[in-house]
C-alpha positions in Angstrom: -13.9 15.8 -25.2 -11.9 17.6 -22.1 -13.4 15.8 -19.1 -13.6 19.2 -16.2 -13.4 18.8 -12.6 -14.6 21.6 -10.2 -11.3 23.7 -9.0 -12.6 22.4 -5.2 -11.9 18.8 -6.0 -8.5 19.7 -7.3 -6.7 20.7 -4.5 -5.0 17.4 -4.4 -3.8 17.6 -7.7 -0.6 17.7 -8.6 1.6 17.1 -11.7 3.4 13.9 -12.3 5.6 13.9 -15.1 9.1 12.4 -13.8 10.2 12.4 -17.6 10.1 16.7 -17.8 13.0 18.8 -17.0 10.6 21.3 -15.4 10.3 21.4 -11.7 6.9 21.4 -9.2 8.1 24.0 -8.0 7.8 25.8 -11.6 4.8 25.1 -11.7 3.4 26.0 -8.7 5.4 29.2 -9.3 2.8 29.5 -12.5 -0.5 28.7 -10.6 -0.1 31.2 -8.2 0.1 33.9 -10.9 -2.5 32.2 -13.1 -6.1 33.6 -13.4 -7.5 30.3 -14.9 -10.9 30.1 -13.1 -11.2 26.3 -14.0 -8.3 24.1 -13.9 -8.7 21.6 -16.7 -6.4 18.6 -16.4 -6.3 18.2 -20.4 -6.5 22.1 -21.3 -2.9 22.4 -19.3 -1.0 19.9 -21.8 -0.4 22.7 -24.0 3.2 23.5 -25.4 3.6 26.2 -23.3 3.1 24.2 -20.3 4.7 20.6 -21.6 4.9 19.2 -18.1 2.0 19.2 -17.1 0.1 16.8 -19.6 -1.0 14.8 -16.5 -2.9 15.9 -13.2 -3.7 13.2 -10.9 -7.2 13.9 -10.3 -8.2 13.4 -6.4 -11.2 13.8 -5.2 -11.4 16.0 -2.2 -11.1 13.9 0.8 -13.3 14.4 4.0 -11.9 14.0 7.8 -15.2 12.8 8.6 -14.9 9.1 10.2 -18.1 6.8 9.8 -17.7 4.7 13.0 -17.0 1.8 10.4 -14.3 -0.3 12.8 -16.1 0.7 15.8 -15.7 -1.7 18.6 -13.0 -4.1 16.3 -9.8 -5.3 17.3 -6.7 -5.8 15.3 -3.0 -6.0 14.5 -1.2 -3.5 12.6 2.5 -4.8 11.2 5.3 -2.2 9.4 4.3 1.0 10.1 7.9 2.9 9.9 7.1 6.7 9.5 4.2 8.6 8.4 5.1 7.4 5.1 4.0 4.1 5.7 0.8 3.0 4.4 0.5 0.7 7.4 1.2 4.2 9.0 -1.7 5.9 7.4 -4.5 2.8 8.0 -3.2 3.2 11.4 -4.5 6.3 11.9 -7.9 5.9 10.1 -8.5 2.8 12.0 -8.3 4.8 15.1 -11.0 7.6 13.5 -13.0 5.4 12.8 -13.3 3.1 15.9 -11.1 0.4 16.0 -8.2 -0.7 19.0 -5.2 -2.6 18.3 -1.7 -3.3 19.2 1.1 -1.6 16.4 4.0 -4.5 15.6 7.3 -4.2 13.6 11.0 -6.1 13.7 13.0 -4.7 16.5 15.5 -3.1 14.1 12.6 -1.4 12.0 11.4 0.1 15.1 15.0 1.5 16.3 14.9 3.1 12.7 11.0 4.7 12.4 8.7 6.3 14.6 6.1 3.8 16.1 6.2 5.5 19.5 4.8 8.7 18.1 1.7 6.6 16.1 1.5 4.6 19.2 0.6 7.9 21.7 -1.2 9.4 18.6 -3.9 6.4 18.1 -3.8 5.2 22.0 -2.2 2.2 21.1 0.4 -0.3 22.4 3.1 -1.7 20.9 4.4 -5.5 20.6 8.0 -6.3 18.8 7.8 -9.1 16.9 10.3 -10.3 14.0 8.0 -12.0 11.5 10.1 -14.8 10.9 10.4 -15.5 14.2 7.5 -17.9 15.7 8.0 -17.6 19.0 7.6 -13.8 18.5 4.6 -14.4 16.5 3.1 -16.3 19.2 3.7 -13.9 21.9 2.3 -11.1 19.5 -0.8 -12.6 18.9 -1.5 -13.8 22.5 -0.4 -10.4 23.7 -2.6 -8.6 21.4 -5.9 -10.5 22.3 -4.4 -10.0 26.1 -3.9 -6.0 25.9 -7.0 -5.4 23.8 -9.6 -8.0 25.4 -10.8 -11.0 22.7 -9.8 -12.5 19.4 -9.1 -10.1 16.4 -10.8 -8.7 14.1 -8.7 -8.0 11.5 -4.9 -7.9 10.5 -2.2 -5.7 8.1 0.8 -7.4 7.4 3.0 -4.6 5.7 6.0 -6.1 5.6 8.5 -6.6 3.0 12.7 -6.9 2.1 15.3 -7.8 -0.1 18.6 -8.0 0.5 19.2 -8.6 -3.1 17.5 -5.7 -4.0 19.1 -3.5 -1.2 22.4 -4.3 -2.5 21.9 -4.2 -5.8 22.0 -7.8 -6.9 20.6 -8.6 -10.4 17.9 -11.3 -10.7 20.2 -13.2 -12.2 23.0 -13.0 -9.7 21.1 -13.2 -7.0 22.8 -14.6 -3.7 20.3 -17.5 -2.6 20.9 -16.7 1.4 19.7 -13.6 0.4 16.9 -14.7 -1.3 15.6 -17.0 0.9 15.5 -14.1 3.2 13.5 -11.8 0.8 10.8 -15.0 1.0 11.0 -15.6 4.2 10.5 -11.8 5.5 7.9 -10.6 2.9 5.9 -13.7 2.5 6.0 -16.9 4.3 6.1 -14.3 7.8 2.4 -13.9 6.4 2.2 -17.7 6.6 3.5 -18.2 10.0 1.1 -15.4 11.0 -1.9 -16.9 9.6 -0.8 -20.5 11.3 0.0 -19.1 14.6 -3.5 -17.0 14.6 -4.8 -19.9 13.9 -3.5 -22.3 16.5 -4.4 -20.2 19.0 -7.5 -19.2 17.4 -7.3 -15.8 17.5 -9.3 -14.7 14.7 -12.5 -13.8 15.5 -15.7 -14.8 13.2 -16.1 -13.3 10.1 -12.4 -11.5 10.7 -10.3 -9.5 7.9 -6.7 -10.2 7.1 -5.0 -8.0 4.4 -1.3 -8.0 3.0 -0.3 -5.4 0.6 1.1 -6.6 -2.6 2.1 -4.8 -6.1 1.5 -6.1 -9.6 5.0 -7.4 -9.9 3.6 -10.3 -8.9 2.0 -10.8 -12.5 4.1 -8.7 -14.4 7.8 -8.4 -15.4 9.4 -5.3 -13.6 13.1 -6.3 -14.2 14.8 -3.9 -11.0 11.8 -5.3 -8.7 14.2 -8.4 -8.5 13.0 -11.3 -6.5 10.6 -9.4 -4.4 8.3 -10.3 -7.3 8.8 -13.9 -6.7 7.7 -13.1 -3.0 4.7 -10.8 -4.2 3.6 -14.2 -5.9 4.2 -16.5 -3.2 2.7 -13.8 -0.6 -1.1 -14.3 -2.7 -0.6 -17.5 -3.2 -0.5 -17.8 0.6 -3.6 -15.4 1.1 -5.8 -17.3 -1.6 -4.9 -20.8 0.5 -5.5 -19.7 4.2 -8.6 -18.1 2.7 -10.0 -20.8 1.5 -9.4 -22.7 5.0 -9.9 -19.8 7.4 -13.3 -18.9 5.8 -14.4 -22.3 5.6 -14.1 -22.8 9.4 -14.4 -19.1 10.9 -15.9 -17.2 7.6 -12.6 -15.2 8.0 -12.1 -13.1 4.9 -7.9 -13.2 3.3 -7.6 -10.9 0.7 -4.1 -8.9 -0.8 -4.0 -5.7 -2.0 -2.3 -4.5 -5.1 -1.5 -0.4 -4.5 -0.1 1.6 -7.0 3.8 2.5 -7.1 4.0 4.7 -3.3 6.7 7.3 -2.2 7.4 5.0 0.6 10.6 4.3 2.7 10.4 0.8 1.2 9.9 2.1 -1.8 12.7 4.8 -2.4 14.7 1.6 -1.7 14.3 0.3 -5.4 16.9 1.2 -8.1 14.3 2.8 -10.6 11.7 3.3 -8.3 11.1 7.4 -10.1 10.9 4.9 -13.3 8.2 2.9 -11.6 6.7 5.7 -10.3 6.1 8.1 -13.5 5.7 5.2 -16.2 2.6 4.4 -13.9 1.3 7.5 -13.3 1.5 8.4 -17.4 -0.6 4.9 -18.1 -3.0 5.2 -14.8 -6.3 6.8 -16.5 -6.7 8.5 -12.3 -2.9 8.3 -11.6 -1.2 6.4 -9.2 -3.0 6.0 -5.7 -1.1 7.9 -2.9 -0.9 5.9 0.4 -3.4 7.7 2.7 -6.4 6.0 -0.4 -5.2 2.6 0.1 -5.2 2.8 3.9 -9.1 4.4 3.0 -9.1 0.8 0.9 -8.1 -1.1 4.0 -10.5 0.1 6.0 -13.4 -0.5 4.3 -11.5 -4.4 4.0 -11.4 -4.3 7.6 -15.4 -3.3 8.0 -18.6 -5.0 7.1 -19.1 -3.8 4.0 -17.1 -6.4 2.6 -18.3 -9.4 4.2 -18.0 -11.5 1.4 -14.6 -10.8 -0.2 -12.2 -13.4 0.3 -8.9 -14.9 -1.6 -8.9 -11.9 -3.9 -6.0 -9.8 -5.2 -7.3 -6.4 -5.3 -6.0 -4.2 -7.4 -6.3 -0.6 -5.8 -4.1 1.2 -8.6 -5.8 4.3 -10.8 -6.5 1.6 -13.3 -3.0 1.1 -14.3 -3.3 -3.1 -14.1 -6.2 -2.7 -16.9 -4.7 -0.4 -19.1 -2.9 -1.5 -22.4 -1.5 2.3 -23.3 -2.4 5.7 -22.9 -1.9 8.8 -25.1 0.6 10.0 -22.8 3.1 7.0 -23.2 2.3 6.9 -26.9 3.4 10.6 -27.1 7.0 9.1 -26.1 7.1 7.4 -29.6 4.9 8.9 -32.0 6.8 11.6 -34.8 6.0 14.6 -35.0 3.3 15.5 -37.9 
C-alpha cells in the first residue's frame, strides 16, 4: 500500500536516482507545472516519470533550538566549508547553547572557511595537526584556557588518504601513504583521547564522537584503505570508552552517517556510485549532513547519558537492509 506524506513535510524532498539520464532540473521543471495536490513518493515511479522511483522523505525540520548544550564546552575538529558535517554541528551547537574553540590542520584551514564559522558561532579558533602531539596538547589546554573548565564534549571529523587521493588500488597501495591514511583519520583520535586525558580535560559524564562510515564492516572496493582506518578509528573509540567511562563516566561513541556530498567525499573515485546505490537500498534515503550534526547534538546532550563504545549507525536504514525493490528493478526482466 502507497505510504502518503503531507505535501508540508516534503519540501525537503528531492529525487535521487544517479542511475537516470534525466536531470533535477527536469524534474523540477515538471513540478512546477504539476497540479498533483499530494505528492506521493511511490505514485511518481510511474513510466512517464522513470526517475523519480525514489524521494528521500525528510521530515520538515524546525529552527527552533532546545537549549540542549546550554552552558557545555567543547572541541570541534574538520569543519572545512559549509559542507562539512563538523560544519553543520557547529552551527547547531551554537543554537542550542554550547561554546567551544573550532580546530583543523593548518593546510585544511588555508583551503576552507573556519574564519567565517568562527565569527558566525562566536567562536575561536586553535590550529592543531592531529598527528602532531605537541599541537594536541596546546589545543586542548588552550581550549579549556579560552572557554573556562574542562570539556564537555568533542568531534573529531577528520579523515585522508593519500592512496585514495591519488588513486592507488588497495592492492598497490604505497605503505608511506598508508601509514598516513591511519595515522591522520584514526590514531589522531587516539592521541586526542590520551592527551585529554593526561591533562584531564574531560569533564564528568563528557561526550566524545568521531564520524565513521560502514566501510568499516563492509567491502566498498574504491573506499581503499580508509576502511582499514574506519575500523581501527572504533576500535579506538570502543577501548578509551571503556577506560574513560570507567574513571570519569565519559561517554566514546562513533557515528556511522550515510554516503554525504562532502568535500571529503567528492574526493572518492565512485563516490555518485556510493551515493545512489545507497540511496536506492535506504528505506528513508541517505541522511544529508545537517541530520547527523542534529544526531551529534543530541550525543553531545544529556539525553544520552548512558551511550558509550557504540557504533551508531545514523544512515536511512541502509546498514539493515538486505535489498530493496528499487535495486532489484536493476535485474529483474521484464514480464
Amino acid at each position: 500500500m502507497a505510504r502518503r506524506f503531507p505535501k508540508q513535510d516534503l519540501d525537503h524532498a528531492a529525487p535521487m536516482n544517479l542511475w537516470s539520464p534525466f536531470s533535477k532540473s527536469a524534474f523540477f521543471s515538471w513540478f512546477r507545472g504539476s497540479s498533483t495536490p499530494c505528492l506521493d513518493p511511490l505514485f511518481l515511479r510511474g513510466p512517464s516519470l522513470p526517475f523519480l522511483h525514489k524521494l528521500s522523505y525528510r521530515p520538515k525540520r524546525s529552527s527552533m533550538a532546545f537549549g540542549l548544550l546550554k552552558g557545555k564546552r567543547g572541541i570541534i575538529t574538520g569543519a572545512l566549508n559549509d559542507q562539512s558535517i563538523a560544519w553543520k554541528v557547529a552551527e547547531l551547537a551554537h543554537a542550542e547553547g554550547a561554546k567551544f574553540v573550532l580546530s583543523n590542520a593548518p593546510v585544511a584551514m588555508r583551503m576552507g572557511e573556519i574564519n567565517k564559522l568562527a565569527e558566525t558561532t562566536g567562536s575561536s579558533i586553535i590550529p592543531a595537526d592531529a598527528t602532531n602531539d605537541s599541537d594536541l596538547e596546546k589545543l586542548f589546554s588552550g581550549a579549556q584556557e579560552q572557554l573556562g573548565g574542562k570539556l564537555d564534549f568533542v568531534l573529531h571529523s577528520i579523515g585522508m588518504s593519500p592512496n585514495v587521493r591519488k588513486g592507488r588500488k588497495y592492492d598497490d597501495l604505497n605503505y608511506d601513504w598508508y601509514k598516513q591514511t591511519l595515522d591522520i583519520s584514526a590514531m589522531s583520535f587516539h592521541r586526542m583521547l590520551q592527551t585529554a586525558n593526561k591533562q584531564d580535560a574531560l569533564a564528568m559524564n563528557a561526550s566524545v564522537l568521531a564520524l565513521s562510515y560502514i566501510a568499516a564492516q563492509r567491502v566498498f572496493p574504491d573506499y581503499g584503505d580508509m576502511a582499514d582506518a574506519k575500523a581501527l578509528l572504533e576500535s579506538i573509540a570502543r577501548s578509551w570508552g571503556y577506560r574513560l567511562g570507567r574513571e570519569k563516566g565519559v561517554r566514546v561513541n562513533t557515528v556511522s552517517q550515510s554516503p554525504t556530498m562532502t568535500t571529503a567525499g567528492a574526493g572518492i573515485k565512485g563516490f555518485d556510485g556510493f551515493f545512489g546505490f545507497a540511496q536506492q537500498m535506504s528505506p528513508l534515503g541517505n541522511a544529508p549532513a545537517v541530520d547527523c550534526a542534529n544526531y551529534c547534538i543530541s550525543l553531545f546532550s544529556d539525553l544520552t547519558k548512558y551511550v558509550t563504545m557504540q557504533n551508531l549507525f545514523h544512515d536511512g536504514g541502509f546498514s539493515s537492509t538486505g535489498v530493496t525493490h528499487e535495486v532489484m528493478a536493476h535485474f529483474m526482466k521484464e514480464e
